[in-house]
GUDO-841649 format. One record per atom (N, C-alpha, C): y, z, x; residue in three letters. Coordinates in pm, whole numbers, plus 32768, in hexadecimal, padded with zeros to 4 digits. Each point is the difference from the previous one (the first is absolute). Layout:
% GUDO-841649
YZXALA
...
% end
This chain:
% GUDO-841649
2329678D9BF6UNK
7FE0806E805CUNK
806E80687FFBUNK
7FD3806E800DUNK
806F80607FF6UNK
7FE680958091UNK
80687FE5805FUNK
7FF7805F8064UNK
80068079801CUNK
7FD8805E802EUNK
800180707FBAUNK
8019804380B8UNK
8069805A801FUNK
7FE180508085UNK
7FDE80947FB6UNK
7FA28029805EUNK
7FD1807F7FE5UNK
803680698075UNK
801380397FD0UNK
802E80A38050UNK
7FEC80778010UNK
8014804C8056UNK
8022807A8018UNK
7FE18066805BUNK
804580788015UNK
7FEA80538074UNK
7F8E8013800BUNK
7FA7802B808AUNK
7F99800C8048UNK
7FBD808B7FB5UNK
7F897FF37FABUNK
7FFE80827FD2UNK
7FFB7FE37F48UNK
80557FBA7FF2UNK
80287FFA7F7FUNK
7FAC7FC87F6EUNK
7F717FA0804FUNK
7FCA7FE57FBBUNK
80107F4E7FCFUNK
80407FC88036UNK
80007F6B8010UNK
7F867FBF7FD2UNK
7F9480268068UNK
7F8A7FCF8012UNK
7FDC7FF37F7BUNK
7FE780887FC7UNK
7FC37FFD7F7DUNK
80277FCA7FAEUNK
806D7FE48006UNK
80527FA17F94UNK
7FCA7F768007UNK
801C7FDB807AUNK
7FEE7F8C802FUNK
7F617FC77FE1UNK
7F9080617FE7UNK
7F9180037FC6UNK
7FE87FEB7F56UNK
804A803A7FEAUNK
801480137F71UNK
802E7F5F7FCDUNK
80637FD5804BUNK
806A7F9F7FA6UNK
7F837F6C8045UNK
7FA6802F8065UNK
7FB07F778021UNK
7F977FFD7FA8UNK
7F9F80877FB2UNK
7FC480107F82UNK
802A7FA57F90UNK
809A800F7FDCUNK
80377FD57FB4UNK
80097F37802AUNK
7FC780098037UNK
7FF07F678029UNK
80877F93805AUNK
805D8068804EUNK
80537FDA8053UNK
7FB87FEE8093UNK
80147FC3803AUNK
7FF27FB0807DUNK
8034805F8070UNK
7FDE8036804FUNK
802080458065UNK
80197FE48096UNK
804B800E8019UNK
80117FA88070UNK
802A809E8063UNK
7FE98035803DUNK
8011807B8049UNK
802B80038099UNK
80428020801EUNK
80757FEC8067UNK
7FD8806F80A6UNK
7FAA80647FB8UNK
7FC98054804AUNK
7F877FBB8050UNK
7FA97FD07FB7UNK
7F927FC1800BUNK
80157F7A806BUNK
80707FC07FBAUNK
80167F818056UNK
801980048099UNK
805980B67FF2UNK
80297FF88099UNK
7FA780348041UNK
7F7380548000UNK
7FB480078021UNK
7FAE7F848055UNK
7FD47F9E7FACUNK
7FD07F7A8003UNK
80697FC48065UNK
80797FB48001UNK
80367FF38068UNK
7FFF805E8090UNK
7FAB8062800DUNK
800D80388079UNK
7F83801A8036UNK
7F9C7FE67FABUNK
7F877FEA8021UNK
7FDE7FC7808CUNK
7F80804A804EUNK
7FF17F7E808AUNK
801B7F978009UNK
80087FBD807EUNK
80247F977FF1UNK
805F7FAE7FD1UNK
807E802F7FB0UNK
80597FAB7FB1UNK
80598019807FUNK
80767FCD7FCCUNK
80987FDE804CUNK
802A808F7FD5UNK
800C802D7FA5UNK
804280887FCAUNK
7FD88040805FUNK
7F6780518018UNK
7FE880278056UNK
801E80138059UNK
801E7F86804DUNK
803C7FF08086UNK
80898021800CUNK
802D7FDC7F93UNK
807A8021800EUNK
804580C57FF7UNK
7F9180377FC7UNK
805180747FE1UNK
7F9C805C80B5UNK
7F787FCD7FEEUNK
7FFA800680D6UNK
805F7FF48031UNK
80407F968025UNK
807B7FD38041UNK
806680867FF4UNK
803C80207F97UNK
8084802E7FEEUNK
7FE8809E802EUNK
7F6C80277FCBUNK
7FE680AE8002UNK
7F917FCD8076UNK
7FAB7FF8801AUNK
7F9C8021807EUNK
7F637FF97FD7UNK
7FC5800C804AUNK
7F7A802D7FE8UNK
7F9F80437FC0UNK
809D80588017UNK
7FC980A87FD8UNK
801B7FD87F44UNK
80077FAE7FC8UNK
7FFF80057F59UNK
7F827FA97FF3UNK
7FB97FFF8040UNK
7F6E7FCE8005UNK
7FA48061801AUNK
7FAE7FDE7F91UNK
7F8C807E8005UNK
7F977FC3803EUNK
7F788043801EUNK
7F9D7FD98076UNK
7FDA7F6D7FC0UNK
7FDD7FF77FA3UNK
7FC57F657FCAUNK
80447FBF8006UNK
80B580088022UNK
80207F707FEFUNK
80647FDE7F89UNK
800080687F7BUNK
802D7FFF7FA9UNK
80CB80578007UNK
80047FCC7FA4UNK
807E8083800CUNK
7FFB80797FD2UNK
803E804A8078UNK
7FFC80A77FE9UNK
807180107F92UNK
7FF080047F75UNK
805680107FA6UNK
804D806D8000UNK
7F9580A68014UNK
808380838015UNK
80217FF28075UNK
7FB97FEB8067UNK
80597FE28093UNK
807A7FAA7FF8UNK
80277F877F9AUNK
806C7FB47FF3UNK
8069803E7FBEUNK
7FB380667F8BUNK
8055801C7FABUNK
806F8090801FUNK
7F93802A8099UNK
8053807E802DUNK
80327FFB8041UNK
802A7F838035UNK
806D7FA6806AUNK
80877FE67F75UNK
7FDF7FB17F8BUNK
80437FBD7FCCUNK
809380697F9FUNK
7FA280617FD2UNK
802880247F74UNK
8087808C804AUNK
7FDF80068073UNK
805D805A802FUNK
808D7FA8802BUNK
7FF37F818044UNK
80677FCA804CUNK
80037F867FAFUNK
807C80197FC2UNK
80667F8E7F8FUNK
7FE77F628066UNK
80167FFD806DUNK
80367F968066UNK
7F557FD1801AUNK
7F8780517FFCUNK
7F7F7FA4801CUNK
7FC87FF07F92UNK
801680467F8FUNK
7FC67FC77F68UNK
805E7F737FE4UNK
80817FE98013UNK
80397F7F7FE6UNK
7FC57F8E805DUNK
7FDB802F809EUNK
7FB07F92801DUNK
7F897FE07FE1UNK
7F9680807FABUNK
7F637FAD7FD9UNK
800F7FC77F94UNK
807880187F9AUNK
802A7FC37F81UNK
804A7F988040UNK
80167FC5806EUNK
80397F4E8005UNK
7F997FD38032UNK
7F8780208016UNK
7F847FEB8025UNK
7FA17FB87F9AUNK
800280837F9CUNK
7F807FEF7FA1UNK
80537FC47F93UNK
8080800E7FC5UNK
80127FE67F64UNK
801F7F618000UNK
80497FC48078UNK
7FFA7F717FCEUNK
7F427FE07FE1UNK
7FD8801C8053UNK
7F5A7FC98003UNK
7FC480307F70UNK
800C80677F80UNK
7FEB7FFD7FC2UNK
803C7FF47F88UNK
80917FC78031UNK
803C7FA17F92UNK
7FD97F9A7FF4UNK
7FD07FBE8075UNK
7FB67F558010UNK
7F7080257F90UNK
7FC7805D8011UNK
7F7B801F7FD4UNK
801D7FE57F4FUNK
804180747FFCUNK
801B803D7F5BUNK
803D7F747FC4UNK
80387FAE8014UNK
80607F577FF3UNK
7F847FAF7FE1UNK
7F7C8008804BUNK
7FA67FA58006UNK
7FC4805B7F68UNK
7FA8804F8018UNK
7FD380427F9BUNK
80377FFF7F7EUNK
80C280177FCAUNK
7FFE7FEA7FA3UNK
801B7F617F98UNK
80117F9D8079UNK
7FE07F877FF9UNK
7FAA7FCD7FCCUNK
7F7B804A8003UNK
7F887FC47FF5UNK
7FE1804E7F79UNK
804480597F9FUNK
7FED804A7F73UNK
80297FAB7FA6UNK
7FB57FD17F7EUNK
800C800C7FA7UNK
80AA7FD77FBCUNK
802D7FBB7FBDUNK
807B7FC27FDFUNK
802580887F6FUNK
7F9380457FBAUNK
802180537FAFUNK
802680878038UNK
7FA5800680BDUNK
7FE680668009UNK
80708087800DUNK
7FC9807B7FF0UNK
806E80728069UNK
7FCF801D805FUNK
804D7FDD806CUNK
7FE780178062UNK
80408088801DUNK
7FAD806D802EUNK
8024803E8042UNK
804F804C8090UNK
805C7FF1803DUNK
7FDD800480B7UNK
801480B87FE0UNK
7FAF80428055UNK
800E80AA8008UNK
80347FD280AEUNK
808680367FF5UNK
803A7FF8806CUNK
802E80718040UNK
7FEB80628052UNK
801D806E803DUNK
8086801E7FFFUNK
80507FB48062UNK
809780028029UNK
80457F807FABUNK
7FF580067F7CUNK
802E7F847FB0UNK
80AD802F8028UNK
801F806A7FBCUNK
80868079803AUNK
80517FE98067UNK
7F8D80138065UNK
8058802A8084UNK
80027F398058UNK
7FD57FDA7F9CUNK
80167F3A8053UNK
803C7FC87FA7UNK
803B804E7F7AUNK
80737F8B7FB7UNK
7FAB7FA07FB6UNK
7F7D80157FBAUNK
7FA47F657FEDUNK
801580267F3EUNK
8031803A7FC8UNK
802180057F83UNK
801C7F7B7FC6UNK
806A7FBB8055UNK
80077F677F90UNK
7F967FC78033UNK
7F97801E803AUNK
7F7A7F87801BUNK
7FE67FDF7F75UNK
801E80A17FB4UNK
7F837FF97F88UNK
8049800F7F5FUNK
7FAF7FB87F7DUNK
8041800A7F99UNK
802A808D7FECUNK
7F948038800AUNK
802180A58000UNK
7FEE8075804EUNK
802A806F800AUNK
7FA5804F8048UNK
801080917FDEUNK
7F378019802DUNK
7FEE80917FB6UNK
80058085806EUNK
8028805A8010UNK
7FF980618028UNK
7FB380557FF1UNK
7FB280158047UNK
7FBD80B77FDEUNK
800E80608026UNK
803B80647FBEUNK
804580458002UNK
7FC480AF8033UNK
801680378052UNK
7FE880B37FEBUNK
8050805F8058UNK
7FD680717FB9UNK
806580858063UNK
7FE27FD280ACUNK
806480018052UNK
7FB6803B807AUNK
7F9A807E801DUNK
800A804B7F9DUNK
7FAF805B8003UNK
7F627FEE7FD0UNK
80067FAD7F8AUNK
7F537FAA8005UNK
7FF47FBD808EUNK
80627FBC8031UNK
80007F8E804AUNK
7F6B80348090UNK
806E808D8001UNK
7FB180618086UNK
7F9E80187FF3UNK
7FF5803A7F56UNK
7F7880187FE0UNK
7F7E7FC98020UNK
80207F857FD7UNK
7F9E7F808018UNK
7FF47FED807BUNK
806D8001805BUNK
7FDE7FBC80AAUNK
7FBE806E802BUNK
7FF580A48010UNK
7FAD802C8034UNK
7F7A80747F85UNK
80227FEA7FA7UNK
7F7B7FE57FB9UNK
7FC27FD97FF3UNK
80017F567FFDUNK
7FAD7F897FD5UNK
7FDC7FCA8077UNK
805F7FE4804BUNK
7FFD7FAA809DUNK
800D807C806CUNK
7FE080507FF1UNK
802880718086UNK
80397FEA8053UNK
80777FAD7FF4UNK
805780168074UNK
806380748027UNK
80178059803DUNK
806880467FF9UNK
80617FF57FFBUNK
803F809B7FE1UNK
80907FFB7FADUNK
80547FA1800EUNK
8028801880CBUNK
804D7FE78049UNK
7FE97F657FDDUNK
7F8D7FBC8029UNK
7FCD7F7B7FEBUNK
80427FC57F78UNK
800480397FAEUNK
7FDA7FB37F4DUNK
80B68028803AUNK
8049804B7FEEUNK
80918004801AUNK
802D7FA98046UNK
7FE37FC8805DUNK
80437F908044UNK
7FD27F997FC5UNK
7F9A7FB67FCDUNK
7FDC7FB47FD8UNK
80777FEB7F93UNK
7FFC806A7FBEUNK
80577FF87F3CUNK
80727FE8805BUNK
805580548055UNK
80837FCC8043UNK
80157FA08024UNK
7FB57FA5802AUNK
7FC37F66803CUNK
803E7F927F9AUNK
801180327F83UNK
7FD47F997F89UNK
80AB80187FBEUNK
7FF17FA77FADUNK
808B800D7FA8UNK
8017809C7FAFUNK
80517FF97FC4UNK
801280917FD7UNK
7FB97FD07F3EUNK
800480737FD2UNK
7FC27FE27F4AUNK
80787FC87FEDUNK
808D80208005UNK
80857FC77FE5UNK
7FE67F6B7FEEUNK
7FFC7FB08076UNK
7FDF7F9F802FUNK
7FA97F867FA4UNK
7F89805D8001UNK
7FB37FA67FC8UNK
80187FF77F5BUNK
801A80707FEDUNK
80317FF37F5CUNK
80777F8B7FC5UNK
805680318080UNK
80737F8B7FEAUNK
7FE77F5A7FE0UNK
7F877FDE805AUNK
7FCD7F597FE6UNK
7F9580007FA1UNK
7FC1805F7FA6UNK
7FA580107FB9UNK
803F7FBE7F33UNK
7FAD7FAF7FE3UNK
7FCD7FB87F6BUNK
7FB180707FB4UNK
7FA780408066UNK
7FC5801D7FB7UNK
7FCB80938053UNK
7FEC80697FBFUNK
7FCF808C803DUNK
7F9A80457FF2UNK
7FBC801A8035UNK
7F9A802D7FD0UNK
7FB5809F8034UNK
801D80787FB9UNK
80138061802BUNK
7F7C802B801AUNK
7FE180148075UNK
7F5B80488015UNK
800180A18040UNK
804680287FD1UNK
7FE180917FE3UNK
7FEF80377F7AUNK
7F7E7FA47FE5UNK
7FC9801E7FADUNK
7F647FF17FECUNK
7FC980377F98UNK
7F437FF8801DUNK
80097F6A800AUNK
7F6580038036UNK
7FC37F807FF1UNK
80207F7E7F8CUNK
7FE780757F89UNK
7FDE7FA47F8DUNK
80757FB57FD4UNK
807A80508014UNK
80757FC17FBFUNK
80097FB38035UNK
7FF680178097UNK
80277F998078UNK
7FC17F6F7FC3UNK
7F5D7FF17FF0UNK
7FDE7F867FCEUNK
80497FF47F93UNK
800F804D7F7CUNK
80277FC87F83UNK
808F7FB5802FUNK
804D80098046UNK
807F7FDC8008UNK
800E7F96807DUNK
7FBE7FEC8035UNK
7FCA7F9E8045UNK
7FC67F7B7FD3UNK
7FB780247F8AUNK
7FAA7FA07FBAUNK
805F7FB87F7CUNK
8061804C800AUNK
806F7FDD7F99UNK
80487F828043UNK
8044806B805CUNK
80627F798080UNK
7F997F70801EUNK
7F6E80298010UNK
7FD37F84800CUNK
7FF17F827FA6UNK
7FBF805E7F90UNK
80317F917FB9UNK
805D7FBF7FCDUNK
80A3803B8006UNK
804D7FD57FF6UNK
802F7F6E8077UNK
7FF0803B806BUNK
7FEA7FB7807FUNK
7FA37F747FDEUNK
7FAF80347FCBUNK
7F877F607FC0UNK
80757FAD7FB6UNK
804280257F93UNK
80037FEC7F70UNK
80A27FA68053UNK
8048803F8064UNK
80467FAF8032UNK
7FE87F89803FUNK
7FA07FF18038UNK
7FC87FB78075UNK
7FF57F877FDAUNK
7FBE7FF27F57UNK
7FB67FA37FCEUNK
80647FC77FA0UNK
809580467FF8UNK
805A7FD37F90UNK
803A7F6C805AUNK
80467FC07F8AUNK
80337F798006UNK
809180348073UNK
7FD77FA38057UNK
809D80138028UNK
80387F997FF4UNK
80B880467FD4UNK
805A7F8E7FFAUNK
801D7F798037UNK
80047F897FD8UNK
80137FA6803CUNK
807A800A8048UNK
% end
């Protein structure tokens, strides 16, 4: 098995990567997704991030008000560290079970948001970065996702700096660029990523 953390700033194109390299027949294990699922009705997560913020991050059904949480969180350093001692042990337990249960050749993927800003670099054999200007970065948050300026700016301030993430990065992967390269160079790393996975390791 060979571990793989995935990365990068909000904006930057992760996702697609992270699409690309599961094409390529890597195992995905997605970190976004998981914490979703832990906060779902009914769980303990739930309750727990009720507890800390209120009511008011509950929308009429019952579910969580995700921009209502996120426009509490992303401004104040001191209440984003408490929904992150909330949610990330609960989907470290998750992501532990999940890549447990892959394949002894497999790559596992994890696409981890804040791989950066939580120090989780030695979790993994390697790790990839994806890489772009802050200036695509913006592009994308209120082009693609319409959030505003002000919005997509705090968010990117929220997160590690490009410095940062480059520094713990194996591997880079520049997406300010078209589509196509993006796959061709994607589909490269993957299979390299295969071609490791399945080699003999040292006794």
């Amino acid at each position: 098995m060979l571990t793989v953390g995935l990365t990068g700033g909000i904006g930057a194109g992760k996702s697609e990567v992270a699409r690309l390299l599961a094409e390529c027949g890597a195992v995905l294990i997605d970190a976004d997704r998981i914490a979703r699922e832990v906060v779902e009705p009914g769980t303990p997560g739930l309750a727990a991030v009720v507890d800390a913020f209120g009511e008011e991050v509950l929308a009429a059904d019952g579910t969580l008000d995700r921009p209502r949480l996120g426009s509490i969180v992303f401004t104040d350093p001191e209440k984003l560290a408490v929904l992150n001692s909330i949610v990330h042990p609960l989907v470290g337990a998750r992501s532990r079970e999940l890549e447990e249960a892959a394949a002894e050749d497999a790559v596992v993927v994890h696409d981890v948001p804040l791989l950066t800003e939580n120090g989780l670099a030695p979790l993994y054999d390697l790790v990839i970065v994806v890489d772009a200007s802050p200036e695509t970065q913006l592009d994308r948050l209120v082009g693609r996702r319409g959030m505003t300026e002000e919005d997509a700016r705090a968010r990117m301030a929220a997160q590690a700096t490009r410095e940062q993430r480059r520094a713990i990065a194996d591997i880079v992967i520049d997406n300010d660029v078209p589509l196509g390269e993006l796959e061709r160079r994607v589909k490269d790393i993957g299979a390299e990523l295969v071609r490791r996975a399945r080699a003999p390791r040292p006794e």
